[in-house]
matplotlib code that plots the C-alpha trace (Angstrom):
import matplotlib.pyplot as plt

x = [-2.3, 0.9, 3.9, 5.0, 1.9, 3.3, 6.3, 8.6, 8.6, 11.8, 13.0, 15.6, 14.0, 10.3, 11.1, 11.0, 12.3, 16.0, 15.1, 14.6, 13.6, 10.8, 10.1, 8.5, 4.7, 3.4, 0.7, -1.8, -5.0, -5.3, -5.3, -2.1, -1.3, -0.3, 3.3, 2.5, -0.7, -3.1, -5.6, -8.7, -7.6, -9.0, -6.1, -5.1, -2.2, -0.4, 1.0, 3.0, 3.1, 6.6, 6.9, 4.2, 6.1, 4.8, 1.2, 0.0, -3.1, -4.3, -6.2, -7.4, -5.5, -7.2, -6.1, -2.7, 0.3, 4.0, 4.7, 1.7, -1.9, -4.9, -5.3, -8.4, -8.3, -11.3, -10.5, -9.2, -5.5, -3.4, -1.6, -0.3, 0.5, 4.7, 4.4, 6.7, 5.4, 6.0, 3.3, 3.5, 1.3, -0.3, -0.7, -4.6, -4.1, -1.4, 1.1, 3.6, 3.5, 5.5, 7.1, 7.7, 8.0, 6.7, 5.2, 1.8, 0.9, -2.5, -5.5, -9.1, -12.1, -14.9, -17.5, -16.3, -13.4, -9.5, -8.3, -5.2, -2.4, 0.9, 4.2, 5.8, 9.8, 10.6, 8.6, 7.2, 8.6, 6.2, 6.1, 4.8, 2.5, 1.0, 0.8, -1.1, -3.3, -4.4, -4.9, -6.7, -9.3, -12.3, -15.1, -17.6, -16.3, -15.4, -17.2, -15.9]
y = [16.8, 19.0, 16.7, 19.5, 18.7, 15.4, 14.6, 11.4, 8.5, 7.1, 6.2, 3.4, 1.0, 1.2, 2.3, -0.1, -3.1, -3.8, -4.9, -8.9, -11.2, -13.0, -16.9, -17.4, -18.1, -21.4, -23.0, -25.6, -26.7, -23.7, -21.1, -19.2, -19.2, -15.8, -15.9, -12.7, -12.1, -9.7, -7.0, -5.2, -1.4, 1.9, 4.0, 6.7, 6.6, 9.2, 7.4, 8.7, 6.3, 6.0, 8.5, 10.4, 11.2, 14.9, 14.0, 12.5, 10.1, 9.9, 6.5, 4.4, 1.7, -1.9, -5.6, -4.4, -6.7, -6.3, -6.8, -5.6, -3.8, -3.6, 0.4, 2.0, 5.0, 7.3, 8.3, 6.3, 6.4, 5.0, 1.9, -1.2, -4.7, -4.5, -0.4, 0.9, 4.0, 5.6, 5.3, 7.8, 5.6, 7.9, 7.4, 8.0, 10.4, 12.1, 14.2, 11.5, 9.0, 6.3, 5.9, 3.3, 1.9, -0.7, -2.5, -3.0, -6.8, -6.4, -4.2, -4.4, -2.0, -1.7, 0.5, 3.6, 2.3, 1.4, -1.5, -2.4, -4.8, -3.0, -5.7, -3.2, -3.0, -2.8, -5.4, -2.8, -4.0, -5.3, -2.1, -0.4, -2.9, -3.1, 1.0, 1.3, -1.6, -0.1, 3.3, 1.7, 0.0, 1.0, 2.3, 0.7, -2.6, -2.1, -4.0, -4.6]
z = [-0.4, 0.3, 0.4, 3.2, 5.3, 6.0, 7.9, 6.8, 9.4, 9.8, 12.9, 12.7, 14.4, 13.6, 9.8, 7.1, 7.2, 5.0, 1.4, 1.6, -0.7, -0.2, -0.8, -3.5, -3.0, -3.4, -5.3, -3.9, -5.5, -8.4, -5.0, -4.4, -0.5, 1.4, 3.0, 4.6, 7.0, 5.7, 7.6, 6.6, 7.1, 5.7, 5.1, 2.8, 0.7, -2.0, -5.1, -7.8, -10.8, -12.3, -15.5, -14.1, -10.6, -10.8, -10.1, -7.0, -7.1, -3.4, -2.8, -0.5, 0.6, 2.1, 2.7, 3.9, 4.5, 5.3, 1.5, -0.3, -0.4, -2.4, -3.4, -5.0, -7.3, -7.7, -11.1, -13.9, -12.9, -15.9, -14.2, -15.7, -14.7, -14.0, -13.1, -10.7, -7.8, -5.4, -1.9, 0.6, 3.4, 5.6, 9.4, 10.4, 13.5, 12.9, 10.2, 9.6, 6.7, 5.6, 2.1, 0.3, -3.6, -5.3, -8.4, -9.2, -9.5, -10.9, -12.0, -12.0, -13.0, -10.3, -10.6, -11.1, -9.3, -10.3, -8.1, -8.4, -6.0, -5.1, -3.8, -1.9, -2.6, 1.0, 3.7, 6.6, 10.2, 12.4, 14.7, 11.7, 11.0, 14.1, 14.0, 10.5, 11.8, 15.2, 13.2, 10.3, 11.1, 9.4, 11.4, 9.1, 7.3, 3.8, 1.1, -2.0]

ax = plt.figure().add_subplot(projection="3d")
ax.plot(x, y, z, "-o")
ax.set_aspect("equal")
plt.show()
C-alpha cells in the first residue's frame, strides 16, 4: 500500500497508550497465563522488519491484544525470534491506521503461511482497542 494513502491516528486521548512495563507473565501448570485479554479480529497490517525498513510486508493480523497479535505473512517474510518492526495497524473502514513497534516473540511455518507473534512496544489504550475490535471482526471466523 501507499504509506500516503493512510492517514496517522493520533489523537491524544485515544492514541497509544504511554510505554509501560508490563508484569511479567506467570506460569501455572506448564501453560503460560495471558495478562492481557485477547480478540479474534481480521485486520490488516503493514510491517517493516528492522534492517529491511524499506520494504513493507502487508499481513494479516489476528488474536489481537493491547500488547501483542498474532500476524500472517503470505510470502516467506525473513523474521526471527528477538526482531524488532515497525506495524502500521490499519483501521477497517476508514484511511487512518495506527503505528506502532515491536518485537517478534515467535515464528511458525503454516502452509504456505509465516505466523509469527509481535509484543507490541507501546500497550494500545482501550478506546483503540475497542475501535480495532468493533472494526475487525471477521465476517467468516478464521481458522487456523
Amino acid at each position: 500500500m501507499n504509506p500516503a494513502s493512510h492517514t496517522c491516528f493520533c489523537a491524544t486521548n485515544m492514541g497509544l497508550a504511554s510505554t509501560q512495563k508490563e508484569t511479567s507473565m506467570t506460569k501455572t501448570s506448564n501453560e503460560t497465563k495471558r495478562i492481557r485479554q485477547r480478540f479474534d479480529v481480521e485486520l490488516t497490517a503493514e510491517v517493516s522488519l528492522a534492517g529491511h525498513e524499506a520494504q513493507e510486508h502487508q499481513c494479516r493480523l489476528t488474536n489481537l491484544s493491547a500488547s501483542g497479535a498474532c500476524l500472517h505473512f503470505k510470502a516467506a517474510a525473513s523474521c526471527r525470534v528477538g526482531m524488532n518492526i515497525t506495524i502500521k495497524l490499519l483501521i477497517p473502514e476508514t484511511i487512518m491506521h495506527i503505528p506502532n513497534s515491536g518485537e517478534i516473540v515467535w515464528v511458525k511455518q503454516q502452509r504456505n503461511e509465516m505466523h509469527a507473534g509481535v509484543k507490541f512496544k507501546d500497550i494500545l489504550s482501550e478506546i483503540l482497542m475497542q475501535r480495532l475490535v468493533k472494526n475487525g471482526i471477521p465476517k467468516t471466523p478464521y481458522k487456523s
